[in-house]
C-alpha positions in Angstrom: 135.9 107.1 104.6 132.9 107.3 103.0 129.0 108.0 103.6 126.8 106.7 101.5 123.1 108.7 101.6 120.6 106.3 100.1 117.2 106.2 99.3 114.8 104.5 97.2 115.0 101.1 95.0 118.5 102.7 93.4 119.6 103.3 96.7 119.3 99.3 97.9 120.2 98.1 94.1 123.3 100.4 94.3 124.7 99.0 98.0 123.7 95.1 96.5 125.7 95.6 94.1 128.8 96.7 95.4 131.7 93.9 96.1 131.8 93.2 99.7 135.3 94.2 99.1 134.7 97.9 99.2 132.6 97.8 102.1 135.5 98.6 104.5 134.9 102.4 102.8 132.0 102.9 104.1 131.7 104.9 107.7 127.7 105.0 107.3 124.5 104.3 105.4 122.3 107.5 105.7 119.2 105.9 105.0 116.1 108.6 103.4 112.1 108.0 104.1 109.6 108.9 101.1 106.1 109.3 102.0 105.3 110.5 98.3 105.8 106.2 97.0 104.2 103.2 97.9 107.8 101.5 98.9 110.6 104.0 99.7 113.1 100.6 100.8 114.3 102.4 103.7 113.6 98.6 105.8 115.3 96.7 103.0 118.1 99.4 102.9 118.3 99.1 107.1 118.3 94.7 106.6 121.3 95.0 103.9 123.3 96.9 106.8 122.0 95.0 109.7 123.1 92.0 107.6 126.8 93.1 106.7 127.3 95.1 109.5 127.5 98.3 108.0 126.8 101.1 110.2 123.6 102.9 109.5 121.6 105.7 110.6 118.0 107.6 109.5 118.1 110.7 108.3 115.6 112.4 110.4 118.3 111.0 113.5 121.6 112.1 111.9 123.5 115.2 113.9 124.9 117.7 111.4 128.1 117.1 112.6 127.6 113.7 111.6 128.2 114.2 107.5 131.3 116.3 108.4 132.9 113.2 110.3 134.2 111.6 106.9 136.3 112.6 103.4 133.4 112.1 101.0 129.6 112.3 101.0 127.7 110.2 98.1 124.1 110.8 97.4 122.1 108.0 95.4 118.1 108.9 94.7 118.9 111.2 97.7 115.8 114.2 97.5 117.6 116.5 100.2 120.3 119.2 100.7 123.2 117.8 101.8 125.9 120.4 103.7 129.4 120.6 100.7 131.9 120.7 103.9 133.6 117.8 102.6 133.3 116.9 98.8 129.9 115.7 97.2 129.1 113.3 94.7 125.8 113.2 93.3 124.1 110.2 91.2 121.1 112.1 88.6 119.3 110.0 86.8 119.5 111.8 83.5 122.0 112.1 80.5 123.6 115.3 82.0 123.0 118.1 81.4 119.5 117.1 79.6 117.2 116.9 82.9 118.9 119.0 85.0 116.1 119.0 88.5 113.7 116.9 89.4 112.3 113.6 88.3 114.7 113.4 85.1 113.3 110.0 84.5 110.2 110.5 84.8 110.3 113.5 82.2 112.2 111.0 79.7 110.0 108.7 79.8 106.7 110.7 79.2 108.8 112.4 76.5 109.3 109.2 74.9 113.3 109.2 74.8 115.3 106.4 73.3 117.6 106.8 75.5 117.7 106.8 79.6 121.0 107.2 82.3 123.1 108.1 85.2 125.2 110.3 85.9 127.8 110.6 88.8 128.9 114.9 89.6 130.6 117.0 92.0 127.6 118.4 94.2 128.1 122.6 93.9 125.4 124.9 95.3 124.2 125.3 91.4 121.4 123.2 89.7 123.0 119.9 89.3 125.7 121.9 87.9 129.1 120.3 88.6 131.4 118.5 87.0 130.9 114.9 85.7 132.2 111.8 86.9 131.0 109.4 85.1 128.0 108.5 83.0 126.1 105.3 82.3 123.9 104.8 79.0 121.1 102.4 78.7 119.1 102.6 75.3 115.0 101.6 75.9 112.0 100.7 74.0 108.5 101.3 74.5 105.9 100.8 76.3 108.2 100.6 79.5 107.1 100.9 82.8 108.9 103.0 85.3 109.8 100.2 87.5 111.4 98.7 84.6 113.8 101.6 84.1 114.2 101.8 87.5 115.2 97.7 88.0 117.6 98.5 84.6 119.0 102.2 85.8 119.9 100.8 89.1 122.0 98.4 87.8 123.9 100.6 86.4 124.1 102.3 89.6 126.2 99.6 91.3 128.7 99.9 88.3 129.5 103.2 89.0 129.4 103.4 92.4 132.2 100.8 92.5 133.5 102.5 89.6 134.0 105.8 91.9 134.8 104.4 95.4 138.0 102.3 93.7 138.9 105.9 91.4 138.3 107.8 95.4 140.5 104.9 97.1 143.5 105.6 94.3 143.0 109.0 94.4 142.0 109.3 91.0 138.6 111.5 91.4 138.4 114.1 88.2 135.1 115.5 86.5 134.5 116.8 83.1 132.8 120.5 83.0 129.5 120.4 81.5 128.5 121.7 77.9 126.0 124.8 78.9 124.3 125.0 75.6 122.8 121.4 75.7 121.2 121.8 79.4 118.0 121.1 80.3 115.6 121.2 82.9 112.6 119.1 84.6 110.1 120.5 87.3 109.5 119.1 90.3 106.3 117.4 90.2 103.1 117.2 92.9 99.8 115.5 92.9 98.3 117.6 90.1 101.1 116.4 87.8 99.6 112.9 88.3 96.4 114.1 86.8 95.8 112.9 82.9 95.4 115.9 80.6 93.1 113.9 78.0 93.3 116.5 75.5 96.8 115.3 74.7 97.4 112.3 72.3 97.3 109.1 73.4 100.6 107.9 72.9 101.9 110.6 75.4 99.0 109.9 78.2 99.9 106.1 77.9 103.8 107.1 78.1 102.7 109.2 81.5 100.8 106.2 82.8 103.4 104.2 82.6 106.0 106.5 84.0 104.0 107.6 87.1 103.0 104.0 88.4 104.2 101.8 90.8 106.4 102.7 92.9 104.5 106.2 92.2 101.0 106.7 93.0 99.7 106.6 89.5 98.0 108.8 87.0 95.0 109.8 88.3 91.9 111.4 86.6 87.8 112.7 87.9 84.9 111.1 87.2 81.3 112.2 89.2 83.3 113.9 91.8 85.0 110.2 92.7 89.1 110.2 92.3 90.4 107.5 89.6 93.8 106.2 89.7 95.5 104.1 86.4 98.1 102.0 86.6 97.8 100.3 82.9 96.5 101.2 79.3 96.6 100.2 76.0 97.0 102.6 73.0 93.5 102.1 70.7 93.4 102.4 66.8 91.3 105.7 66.0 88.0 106.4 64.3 86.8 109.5 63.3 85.1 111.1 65.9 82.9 114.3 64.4 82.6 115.8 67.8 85.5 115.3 69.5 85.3 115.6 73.2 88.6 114.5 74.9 87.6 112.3 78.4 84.9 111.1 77.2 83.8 107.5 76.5 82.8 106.1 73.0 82.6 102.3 73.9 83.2 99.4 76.0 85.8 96.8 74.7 85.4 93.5 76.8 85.0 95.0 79.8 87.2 98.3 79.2 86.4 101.4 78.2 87.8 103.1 75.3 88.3 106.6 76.3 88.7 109.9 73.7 91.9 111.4 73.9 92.9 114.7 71.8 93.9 112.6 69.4 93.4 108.4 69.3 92.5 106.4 72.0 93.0 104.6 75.0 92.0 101.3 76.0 91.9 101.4 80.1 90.2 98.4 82.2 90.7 99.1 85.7 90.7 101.9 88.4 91.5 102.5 91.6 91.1 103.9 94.3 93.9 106.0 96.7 93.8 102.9 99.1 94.5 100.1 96.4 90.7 99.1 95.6 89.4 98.5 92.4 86.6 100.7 91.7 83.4 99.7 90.4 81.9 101.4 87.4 78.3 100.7 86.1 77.5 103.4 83.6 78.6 104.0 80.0 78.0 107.7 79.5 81.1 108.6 81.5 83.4 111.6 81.1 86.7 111.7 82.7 88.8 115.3 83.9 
């Protein structure tokens, strides 16, 4: 039997979109709380298994010897250790072994790469080091949101995870060793990495906007001591600035500002504030930190 550890968007898209059929597999939904996003789905997670009577529990109520009561553990946008007493499969959302860590997507996306994924491994004690399962490919344009790559990611989620529970059920589990020399690594990520660097070029603070909103907090930036969150921008044809002050405003375009950048612009209407509120700005001469 099988427990499935589940958290996040990925984690409800993943148990939607398994056939009812493979149900019968599952011994338990381990359902994960995230304080650090606006909607973690842990009550949309619990309504699926309420609905299909699936057995479920939270994971600040599971016993340890709980995850040790079944033949295989599957983690999906899970953000915790999980015990390797019984075998581990692990869904990353990178292109393993590029993004090895924390927030692979996230770190794709800001770096502007044609290409996003998923990756199903055996769980080891080493850095999202084990062997692979199974991989799923999805090629992107920009600008994309994160919830975009999240809604298309997730689908591909569901593949594999029925793609693994029929190989588990025929006994036909087997990973491919990763290549080494083509691993990479992303840092985890706090509430400074959510703050814009505006000497950087615009292109790549627009990319980081995107990434970082909803279901994230948002990019966030200082004004007169007063917290700024942005959610949306648009990427502004340059002029030729002779002193070039990143942060700073140079104009107002109906009703947005156009903000320097190291290099081009950036085209931002709205702000916010931590609780949702659009913030109300009066003067021109602003800078942003």
């Amino acid at each position: 039997m099988i427990h499935l550890f589940l958290l996040g968007k990925k984690g409800l898209e993943s148990i939607e979109g398994l056939d009812p059929v493979y149900f019968k597999n599952i011994s338990a939904l381990i359902i994960g709380n995230d304080k650090e996003v606006i909607n973690d789905y842990a009550e949309e997670i619990e309504m699926f298994a309420k609905s299909n009577n699936i057995t479920y529990i939270f994971r600040n109520q599971i016993l340890p010897e709980t995850i040790t009561q079944n033949t295989l553990n599957i983690a999906i946008g899970w953000r915790w250790l999980i015990p390797l007493d019984v075998p581990l499969i692990v869904f990353h959302d990178s292109i393993l072994p590029q993004y090895r860590g924390f927030n692979p997507l996230v770190s794709a996306l800001i770096n502007g790469d044609e290409q996003i994924g998923v990756t199903a491994l055996f769980g080891t004690d080493e850095f999202d080091k084990g062997a692979i399962i199974g991989q799923r490919i999805i090629p992107i344009g920009y600008p994309i949101k994160i919830e975009q790559a999240i809604e298309a990611i997730a689908k591909e989620y569901a593949v594999l995870l029925q793609q693994i529970i029929l190989n588990f059920t025929a006994g036909s589990l087997e990973g491919k060793i990763q290549d080494e020399t083509q691993a990479t690594f992303s840092l985890w990520r706090d509430e400074e990495d959510y703050q814009i660097d505006w000497s950087l070029d615009s292109m790549e603070i627009k990319r980081t906007i995107d990434a970082v909103g909803f279901p994230y907090k948002g990019a966030c930036t200082n004004y007169q001591d007063t917290k700024a969150r942005i959610f949306d921008a648009e990427v502004w044809p340059d002029v030729k600035i002779i002193n070039r002050t990143a942060g700073k405003v140079l104009f107002k375009h109906e009703d947005a500002y156009i903000i320097v950048c190291g290099k081009g612009l950036l085209k931002i209407k709205d702000f916010f504030s931590d609780n949702g509120e659009k913030l109300t700005m009066n003067k021109f001469r602003l800078r942003f930190k």
